[in-house]
VEXFIFI-779066 format. One record per residue (C-alpha): y, z, x; residue number from 1. Coordinates in steps of 0.001 Angstrom, whole numbers. Each point is the difference from the previous one (the first is absolute). Layout:
BEGIN
[rec [Y; Z; X]; NUM]
...
This chain:
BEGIN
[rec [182801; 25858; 75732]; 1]
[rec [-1754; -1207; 3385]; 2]
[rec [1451; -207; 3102]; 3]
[rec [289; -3984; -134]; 4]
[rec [1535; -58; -3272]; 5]
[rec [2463; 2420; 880]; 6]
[rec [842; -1945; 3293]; 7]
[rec [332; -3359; -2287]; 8]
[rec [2507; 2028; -2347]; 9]
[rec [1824; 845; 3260]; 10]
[rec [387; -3543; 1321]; 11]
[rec [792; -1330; -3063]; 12]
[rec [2887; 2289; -465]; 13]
[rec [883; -127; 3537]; 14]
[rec [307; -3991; -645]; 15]
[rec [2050; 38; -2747]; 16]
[rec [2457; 2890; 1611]; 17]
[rec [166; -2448; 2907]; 18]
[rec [973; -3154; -2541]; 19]
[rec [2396; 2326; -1639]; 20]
[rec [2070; 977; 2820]; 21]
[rec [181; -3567; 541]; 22]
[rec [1071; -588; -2914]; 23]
[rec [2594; 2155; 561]; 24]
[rec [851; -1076; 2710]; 25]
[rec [820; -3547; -1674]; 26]
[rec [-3551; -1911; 1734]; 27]
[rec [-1023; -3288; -2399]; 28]
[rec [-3276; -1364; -464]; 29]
[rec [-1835; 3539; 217]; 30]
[rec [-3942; 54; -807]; 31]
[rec [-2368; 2501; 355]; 32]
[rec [-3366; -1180; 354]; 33]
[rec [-3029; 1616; 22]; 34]
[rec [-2134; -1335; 2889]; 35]
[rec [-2682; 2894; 774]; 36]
[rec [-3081; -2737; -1619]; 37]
[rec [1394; -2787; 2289]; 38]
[rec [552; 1468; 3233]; 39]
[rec [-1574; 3263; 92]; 40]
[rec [2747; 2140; 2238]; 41]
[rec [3081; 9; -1788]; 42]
[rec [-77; 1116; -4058]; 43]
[rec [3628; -1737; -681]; 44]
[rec [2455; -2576; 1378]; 45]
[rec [3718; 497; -922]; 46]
[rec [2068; -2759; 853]; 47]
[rec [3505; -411; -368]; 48]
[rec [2889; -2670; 983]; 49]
[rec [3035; 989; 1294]; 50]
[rec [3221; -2209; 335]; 51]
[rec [1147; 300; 4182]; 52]
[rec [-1622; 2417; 3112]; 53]
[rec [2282; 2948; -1444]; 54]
[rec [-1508; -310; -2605]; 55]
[rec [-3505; 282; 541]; 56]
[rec [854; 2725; 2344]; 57]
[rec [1560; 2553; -2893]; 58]
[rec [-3008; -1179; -2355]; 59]
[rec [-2498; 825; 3093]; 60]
[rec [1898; 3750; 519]; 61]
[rec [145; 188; -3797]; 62]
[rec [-4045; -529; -928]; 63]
[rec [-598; 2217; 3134]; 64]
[rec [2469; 2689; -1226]; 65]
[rec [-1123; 300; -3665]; 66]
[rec [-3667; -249; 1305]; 67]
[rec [466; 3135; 2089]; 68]
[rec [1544; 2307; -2701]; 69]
[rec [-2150; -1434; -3150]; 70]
[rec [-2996; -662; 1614]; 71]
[rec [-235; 1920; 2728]; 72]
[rec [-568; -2382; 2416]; 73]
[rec [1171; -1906; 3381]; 74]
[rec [-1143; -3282; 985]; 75]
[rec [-2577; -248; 2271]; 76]
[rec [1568; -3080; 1767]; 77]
[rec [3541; -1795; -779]; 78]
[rec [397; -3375; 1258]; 79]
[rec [2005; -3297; -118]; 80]
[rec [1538; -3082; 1618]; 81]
[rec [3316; 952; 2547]; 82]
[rec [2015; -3029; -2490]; 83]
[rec [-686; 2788; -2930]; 84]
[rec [-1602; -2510; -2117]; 85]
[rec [-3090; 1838; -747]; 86]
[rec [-537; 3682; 332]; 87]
[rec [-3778; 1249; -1098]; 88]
[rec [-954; 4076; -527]; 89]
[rec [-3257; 938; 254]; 90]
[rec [-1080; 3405; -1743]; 91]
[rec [-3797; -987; -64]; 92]
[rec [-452; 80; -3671]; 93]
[rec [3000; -2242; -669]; 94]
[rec [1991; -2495; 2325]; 95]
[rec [3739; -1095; -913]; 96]
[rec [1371; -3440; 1065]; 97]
[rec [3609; -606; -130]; 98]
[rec [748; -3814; 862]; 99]
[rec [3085; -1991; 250]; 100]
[rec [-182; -2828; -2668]; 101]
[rec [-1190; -3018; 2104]; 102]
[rec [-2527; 2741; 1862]; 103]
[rec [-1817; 1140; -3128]; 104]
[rec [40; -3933; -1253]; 105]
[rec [-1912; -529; 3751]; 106]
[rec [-2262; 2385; -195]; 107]
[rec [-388; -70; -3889]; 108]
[rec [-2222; 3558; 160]; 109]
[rec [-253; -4; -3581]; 110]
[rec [-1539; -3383; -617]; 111]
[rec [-2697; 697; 2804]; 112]
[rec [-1205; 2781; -2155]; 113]
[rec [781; -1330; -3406]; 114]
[rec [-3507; 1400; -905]; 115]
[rec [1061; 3431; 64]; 116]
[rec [1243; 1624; -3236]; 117]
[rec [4085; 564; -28]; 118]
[rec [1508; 3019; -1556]; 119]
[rec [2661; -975; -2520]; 120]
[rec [2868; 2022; 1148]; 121]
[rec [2323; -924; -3140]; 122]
[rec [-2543; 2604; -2251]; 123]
[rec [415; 3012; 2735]; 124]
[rec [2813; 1997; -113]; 125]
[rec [2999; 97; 2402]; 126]
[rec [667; -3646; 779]; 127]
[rec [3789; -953; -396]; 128]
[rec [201; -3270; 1678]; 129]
[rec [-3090; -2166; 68]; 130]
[rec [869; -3943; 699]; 131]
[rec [-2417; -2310; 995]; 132]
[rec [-319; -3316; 1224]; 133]
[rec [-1238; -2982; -2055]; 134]
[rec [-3109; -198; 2560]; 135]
[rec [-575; 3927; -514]; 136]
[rec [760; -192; -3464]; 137]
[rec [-2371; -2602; -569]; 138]
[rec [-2864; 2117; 1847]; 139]
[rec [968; 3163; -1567]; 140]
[rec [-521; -1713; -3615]; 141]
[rec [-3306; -1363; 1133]; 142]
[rec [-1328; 2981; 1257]; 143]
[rec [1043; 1480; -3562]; 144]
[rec [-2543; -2096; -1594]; 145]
C-alpha cells in the first residue's frame, strides 16, 4: 500500500471515529464528507449539531478525546465563537464542526460542498443515535443517489 493510500485510510477512519463520538455524544445532523477533490487541504469534513453551548462543548472534548486514543492524534488548532455556537477542530486531514442549530442552518457547510461524496454512516458500525433534520435528510438521500 503507498504512502497516500494509507494516509486516505487514516483520515477516513479518523472521520468516522470523530462522527462516532458524536454520535455518542447525542450530536444530530452528522455528515462526513469527503472534500480532498474540492478543496485540496482537508481530506474530510465532519459536522455535527448540537442542541445548547454545553453541548457543543462535551461533543468538542468528546471528538478530541476519542481522536487522541483511536487515532492517535491532537488537533492542530481548536476554535469557535465565545456564544459556543460553533466550535471547529482542525487535525489537517479532517476538520470537525459542531454548530448550534440556527449556526449550521447560517452557514449551511454542507450545501456549499454538496459536490463532495458523503459517507453513509447508517452502513458503518457503531452508530446508536443518528437523527437528522428534514434539510439534512433530504441531502443525505441525494447524495445516496
Amino acid at each position: 500500500m503507498t504512502k497516500t493510500a494509507t494516509t486516505v485510510a487514516d483520515s477516513r477512519t479518523c472521520a468516522i471515529t470523530a462522527a462516532r463520538a458524536a454520535d455518542g455524544k447525542k450530536a444530530s445532523d452528522i455528515m462526513v464528507q469527503e472534500v480532498r477533490e474540492l478543496i485540496g487541504v482537508t481530506d474530510y469534513f465532519v459536522i455535527a449539531t448540537a442542541a445548547n453551548n454545553r453541548q457543543v462543548e462535551a461533543i468538542v472534548d468528546e471528538v478530541e478525546e476519542q481522536l487522541r486514543v483511536t487515532c492517535g492524534i491532537k488537533p492542530l488548532h481548536r476554535e469557535g465563537t465565545q456564544d459556543g455556537s460553533w466550535s471547529l477542530l482542525d487535525y489537517g486531514s479532517i476538520v470537525v464542526h459542531v454548530f448550534q442549530p440556527e449556526t449550521r442552518e447560517y452557514y449551511r457547510l454542507e450545501a456549499l460542498w454538496n459536490d463532495a461524496p458523503v459517507i453513509d454512516l447508517a452502513a458503518e458500525e457503531g452508530f446508536e443515535n443518528l437523527e437528522y433534520s428534514d434539510r439534512i435528510a433530504k441531502l443525505l438521500e441525494a447524495a445516496r443517489g
